[in-house]
N, C-alpha and C positions, 0 to 999 in steps of 0.2 A: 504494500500500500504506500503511494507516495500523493502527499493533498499538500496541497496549500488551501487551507479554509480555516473558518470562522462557521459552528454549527453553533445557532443560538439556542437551539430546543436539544442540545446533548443532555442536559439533564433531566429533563418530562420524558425524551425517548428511553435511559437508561431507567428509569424508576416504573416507565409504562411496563420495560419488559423483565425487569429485574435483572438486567446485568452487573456482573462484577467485575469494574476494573481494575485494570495493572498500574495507570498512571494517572494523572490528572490531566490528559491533553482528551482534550474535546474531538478530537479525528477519532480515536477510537474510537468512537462511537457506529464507524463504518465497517471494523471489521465484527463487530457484532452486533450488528443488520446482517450482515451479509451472512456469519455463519447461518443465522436464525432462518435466513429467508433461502440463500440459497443461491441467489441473486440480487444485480440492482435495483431491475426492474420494480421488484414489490417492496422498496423502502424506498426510492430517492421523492419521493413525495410525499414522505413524512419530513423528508432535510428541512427546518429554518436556518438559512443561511448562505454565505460565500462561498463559493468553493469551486476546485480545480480538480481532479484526481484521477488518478487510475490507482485500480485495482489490478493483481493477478490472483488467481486462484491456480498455487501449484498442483495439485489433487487434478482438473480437469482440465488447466492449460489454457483455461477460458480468461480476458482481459476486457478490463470495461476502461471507457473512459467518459468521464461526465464532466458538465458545468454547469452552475448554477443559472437561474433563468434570465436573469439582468448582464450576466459575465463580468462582472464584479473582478472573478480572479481570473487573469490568462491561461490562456493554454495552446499549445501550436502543435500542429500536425505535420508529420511527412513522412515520404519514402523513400528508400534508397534505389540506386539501380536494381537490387534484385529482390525488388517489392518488400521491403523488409518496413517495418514502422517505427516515427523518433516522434518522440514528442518532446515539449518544454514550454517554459512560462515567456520564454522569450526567443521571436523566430530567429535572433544571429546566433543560438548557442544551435540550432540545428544544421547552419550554413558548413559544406563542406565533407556533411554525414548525411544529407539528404538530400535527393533533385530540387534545383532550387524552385523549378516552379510546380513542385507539388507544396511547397513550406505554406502552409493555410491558418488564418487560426479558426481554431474549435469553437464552434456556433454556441451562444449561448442558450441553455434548457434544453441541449443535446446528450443524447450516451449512445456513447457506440459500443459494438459486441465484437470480440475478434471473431465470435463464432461465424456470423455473418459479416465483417468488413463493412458494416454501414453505420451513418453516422444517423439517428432516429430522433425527434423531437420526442422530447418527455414532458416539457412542461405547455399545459392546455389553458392560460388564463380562461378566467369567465367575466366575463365585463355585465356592468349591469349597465344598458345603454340602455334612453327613451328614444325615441320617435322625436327627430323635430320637424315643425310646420313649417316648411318651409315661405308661406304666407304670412306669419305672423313672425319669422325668424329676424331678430336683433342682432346684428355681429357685434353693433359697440357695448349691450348689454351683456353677447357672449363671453366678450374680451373682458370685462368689467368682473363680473362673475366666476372667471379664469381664475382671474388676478385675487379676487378675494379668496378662492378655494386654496391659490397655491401660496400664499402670503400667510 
């Protein structure tokens, strides 16, 4: 397991499942999800938080790689001449060890599977949007409005 993250709900997930840790870093808390679950699929949507990571699972060979849905933390992708894969938080540390024009960064509220080599959307916002009237629609009161909501 290698993350760079900030999980703010490590501790509601460890008490939810009753985990015992080893340390006080709050990344752990992924490698127990993952023994629990199996996968990342059925935790990374419990994650509150930043985060960057892969996982390997030596047991099945199986490698995930996620980020969080804002991409808060980096993370860069690539491969080499003979389709091999590098990742890093920063695309010049893979310059050299990877085709430069595969060197991509990693979408954020994506995981990818080595099982399958694809990179998948995990995160679904839900917007609570109305309906505007376009008849009676105000842009300066829009703006107005904006401004108070985000102030």
């Amino acid at each position: 397991m290698i993350a760079n993250a900030e999980i703010y709900n490590y501790k509601e997930l460890k008490e939810k499942y009753g985990f015992e840790f080893e340390s006080s870093s709050d990344c752990e808390i992924f490698l127990h999800l993952y023994e629990k679950f199996g996968n990342v699929e059925s935790f990374i949507n419990e994650l509150d938080g930043v985060f960057a990571f892969v996982l390997h699972d030596g047991n099945t060979g199986e490698t995930y790689i996620g980020r969080d849905p804002i991409g808060v933390r980096p993370i860069f992708l690539g491969t080499d001449v003979n389709g091999n894969y590098g990742f890093a938080s920063e695309a010049k540390a893979l310059m050299g060890l990877c085709e430069t024009d595969t060197i991509k960064p990693f979408p954020p509220g994506h995981l990818w599977k080595s099982e399958t080599e694809v990179s998948e959307k995990w995160y679904h916002p839900e917007y609570n949007l109305t309906e505007t009237n376009l008849e009676t629609y105000n842009e300066a009161e829009a703006l107005k409005e904006t401004a108070t909501l985000l102030y």
